[in-house]
C-alpha positions in Angstrom: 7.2 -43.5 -11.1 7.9 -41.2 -8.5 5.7 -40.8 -5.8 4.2 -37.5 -6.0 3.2 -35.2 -2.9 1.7 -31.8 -4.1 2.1 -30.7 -0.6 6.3 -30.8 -1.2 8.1 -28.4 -3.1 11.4 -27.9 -4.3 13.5 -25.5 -6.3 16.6 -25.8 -8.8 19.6 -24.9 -7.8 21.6 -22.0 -8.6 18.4 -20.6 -10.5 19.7 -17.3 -10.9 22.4 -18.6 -13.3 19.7 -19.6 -15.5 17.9 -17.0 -15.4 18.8 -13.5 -16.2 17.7 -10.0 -15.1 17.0 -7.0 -17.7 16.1 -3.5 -17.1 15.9 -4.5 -13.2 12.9 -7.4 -14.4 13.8 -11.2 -14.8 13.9 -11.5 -18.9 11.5 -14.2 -19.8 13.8 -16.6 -21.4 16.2 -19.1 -19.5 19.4 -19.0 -20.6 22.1 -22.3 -20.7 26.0 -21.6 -21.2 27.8 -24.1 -23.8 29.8 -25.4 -20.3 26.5 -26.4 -19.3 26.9 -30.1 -20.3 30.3 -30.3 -18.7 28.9 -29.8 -15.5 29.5 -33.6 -13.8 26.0 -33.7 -12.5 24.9 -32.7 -15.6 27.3 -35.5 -17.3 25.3 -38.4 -14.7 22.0 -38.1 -16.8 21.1 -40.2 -19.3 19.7 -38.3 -22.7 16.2 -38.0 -21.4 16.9 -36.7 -18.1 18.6 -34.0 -19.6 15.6 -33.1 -21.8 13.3 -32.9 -18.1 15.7 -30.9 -16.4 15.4 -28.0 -19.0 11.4 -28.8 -18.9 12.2 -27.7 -15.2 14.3 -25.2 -15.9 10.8 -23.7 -17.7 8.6 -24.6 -14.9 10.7 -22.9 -12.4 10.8 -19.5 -14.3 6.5 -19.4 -14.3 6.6 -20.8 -10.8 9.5 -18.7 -9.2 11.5 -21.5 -8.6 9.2 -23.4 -6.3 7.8 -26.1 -8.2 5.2 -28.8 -6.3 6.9 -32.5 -5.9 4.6 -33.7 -8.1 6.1 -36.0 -11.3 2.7 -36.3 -12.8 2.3 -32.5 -13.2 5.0 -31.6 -14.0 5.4 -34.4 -16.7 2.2 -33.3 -18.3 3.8 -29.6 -17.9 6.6 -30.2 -19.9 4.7 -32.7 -22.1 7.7 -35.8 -21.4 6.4 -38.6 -22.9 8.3 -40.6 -20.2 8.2 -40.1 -16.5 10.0 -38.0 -14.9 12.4 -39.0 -11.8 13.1 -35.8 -9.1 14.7 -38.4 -6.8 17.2 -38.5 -9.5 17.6 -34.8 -10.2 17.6 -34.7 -5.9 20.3 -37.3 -5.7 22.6 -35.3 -8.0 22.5 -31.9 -6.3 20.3 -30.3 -9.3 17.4 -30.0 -7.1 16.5 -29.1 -3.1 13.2 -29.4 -1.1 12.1 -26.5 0.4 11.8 -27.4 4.1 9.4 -26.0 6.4 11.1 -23.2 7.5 11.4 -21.5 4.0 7.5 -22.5 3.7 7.3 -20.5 7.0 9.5 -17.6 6.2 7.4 -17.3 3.0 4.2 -17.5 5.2 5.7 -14.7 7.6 6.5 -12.4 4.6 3.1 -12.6 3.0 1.6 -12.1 6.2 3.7 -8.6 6.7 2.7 -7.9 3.3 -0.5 -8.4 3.8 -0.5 -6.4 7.6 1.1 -3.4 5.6 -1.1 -3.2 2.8 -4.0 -3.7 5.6 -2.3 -0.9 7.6 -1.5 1.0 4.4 -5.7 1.1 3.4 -6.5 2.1 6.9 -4.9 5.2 7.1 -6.1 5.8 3.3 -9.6 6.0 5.3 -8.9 8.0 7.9 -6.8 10.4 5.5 -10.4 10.3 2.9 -12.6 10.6 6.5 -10.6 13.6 8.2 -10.7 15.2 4.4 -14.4 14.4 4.6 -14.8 15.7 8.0 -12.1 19.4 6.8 -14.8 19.6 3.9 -18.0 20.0 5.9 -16.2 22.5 7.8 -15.0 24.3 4.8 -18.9 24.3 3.2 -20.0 25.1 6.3 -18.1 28.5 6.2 -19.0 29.5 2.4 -22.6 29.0 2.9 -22.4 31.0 5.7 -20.6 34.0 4.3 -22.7 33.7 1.2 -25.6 34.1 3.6 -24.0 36.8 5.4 -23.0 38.7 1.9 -24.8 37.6 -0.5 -21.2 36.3 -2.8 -19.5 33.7 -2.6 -15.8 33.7 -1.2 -12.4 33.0 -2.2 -11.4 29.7 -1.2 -7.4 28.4 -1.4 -8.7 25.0 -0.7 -5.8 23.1 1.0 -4.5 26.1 2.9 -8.0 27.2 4.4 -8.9 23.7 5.0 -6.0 23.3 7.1 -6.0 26.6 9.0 -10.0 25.9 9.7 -8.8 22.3 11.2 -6.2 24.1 13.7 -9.4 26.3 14.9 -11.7 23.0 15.1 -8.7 20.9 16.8 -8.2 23.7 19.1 -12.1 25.0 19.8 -14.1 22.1 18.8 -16.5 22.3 16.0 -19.7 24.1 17.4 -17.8 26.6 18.8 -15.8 27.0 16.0 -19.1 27.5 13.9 -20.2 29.9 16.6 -17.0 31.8 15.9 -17.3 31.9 12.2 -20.6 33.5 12.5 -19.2 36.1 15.2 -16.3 36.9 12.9 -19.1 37.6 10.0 -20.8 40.1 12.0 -17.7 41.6 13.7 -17.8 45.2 13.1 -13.5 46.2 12.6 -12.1 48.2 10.3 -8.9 46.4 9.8 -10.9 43.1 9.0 -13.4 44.9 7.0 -10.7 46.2 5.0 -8.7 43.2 4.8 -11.9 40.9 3.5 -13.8 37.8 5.6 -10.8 35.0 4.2 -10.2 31.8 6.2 -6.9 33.3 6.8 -8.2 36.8 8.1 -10.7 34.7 10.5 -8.3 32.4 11.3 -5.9 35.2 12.5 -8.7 36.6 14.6 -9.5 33.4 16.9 -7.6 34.4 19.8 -10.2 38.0 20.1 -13.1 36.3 18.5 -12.7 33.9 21.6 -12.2 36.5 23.7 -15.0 38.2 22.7 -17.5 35.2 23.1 -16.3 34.3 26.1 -17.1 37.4 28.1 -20.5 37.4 26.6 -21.5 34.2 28.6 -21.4 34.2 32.2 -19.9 30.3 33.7 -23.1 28.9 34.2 -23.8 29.5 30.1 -26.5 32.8 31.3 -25.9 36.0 29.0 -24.4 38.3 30.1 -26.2 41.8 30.2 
């Protein structure tokens, strides 16, 4: 029998002439051409090797052509009732073992997968936690108004959740609130006439701030 290490793999060769591709997805059949028993390695192996060589011709299709060195297994896999000789198969070409570098290159992949899908769900995060954070902002003006007016505003949720985080990146948060309040009770006809919208306050920052600045003095004091 041959010895069996489960830690050694090995492929056929020239899989992808077995195995065919439809709609973009490999089919799940193997196919072998009539030619196929004229091949000379083919022509070395007596009647019962040829019968384990299709049985791994299976095996490699449900393990993506890397099959464990392993004759026991793969004997009970293809249910031989005699034992199956990969030294043989190896001899003639039919078969190769994957060395360590494939096993690395493999490694190296599934570690890059595994980094981007890793780097992938961290930016999910931050994308749900800066929504999260646009959001409180957002509710933070309609309760406000509603307050203020007793009626709820008209929202356009993306667009005023995005113009109200330009006035948070660029004032900070409690002094964006502070200016949200001072645009409720700003007294101008153009505004009053126009409606209390994000996009109405959002095109008053630059006097809103204005405004609030010159009613502090720089030590924080009121001005009076």
């Amino acid at each position: 029998m041959t010895n069996s290490n489960p830690k050694k793999y090995f492929r056929v060769k020239n899989f992808n002439t077995y195995q065919p591709m439809r709609h973009g997805k490999y089919a799940p059949w193997i196919r072998l051409y009539a030619s196929w028993n004229n091949d000379w390695a083919i022509g070395q192996l007596v009647d019962s090797h040829k019968a384990h060589f299709i049985g791994l011709l299976l095996i490699a299709h449900a393990t993506d052509n890397k099959i464990p060195w392993d004759s026991g297994w793969i004997k009970r896999q293809i249910q031989a009732k005699s034992n199956v000789k990969l030294d043989v198969f190896e001899k003639l070409g039919l078969i190769e073992i994957l060395d360590n570098n494939d096993e690395k290159i493999e490694k190296q992949n599934d570690l890059e997968k595994r980094g981007e899908e890793k780097r992938k769900d961290i930016e999910n995060k931050n994308t749900q936690n800066e929504k999260h954070d646009d959001n409180q902002m957002l509710n933070f003006y309609k309760n406000t108004y509603k307050k203020k007016f007793g009626t709820d505003v008209l929202i356009k949720l993306e667009k005023d959740r995005k113009l109200l985080k330009e006035a948070v990146d660029l004032y900070g948060e409690e002094k964006t609130k502070e200016l949200i309040a001072a645009f409720f009770d700003m007294n101008d006809a153009w505004v009053n006439n126009n409606g209390r919208g994000v996009n109405i306050f959002h095109s008053q920052l630059n006097k809103l701030d204005a405004v609030n600045t010159k009613a502090h003095d720089p030590y924080g004091g009121v001005v009076l």
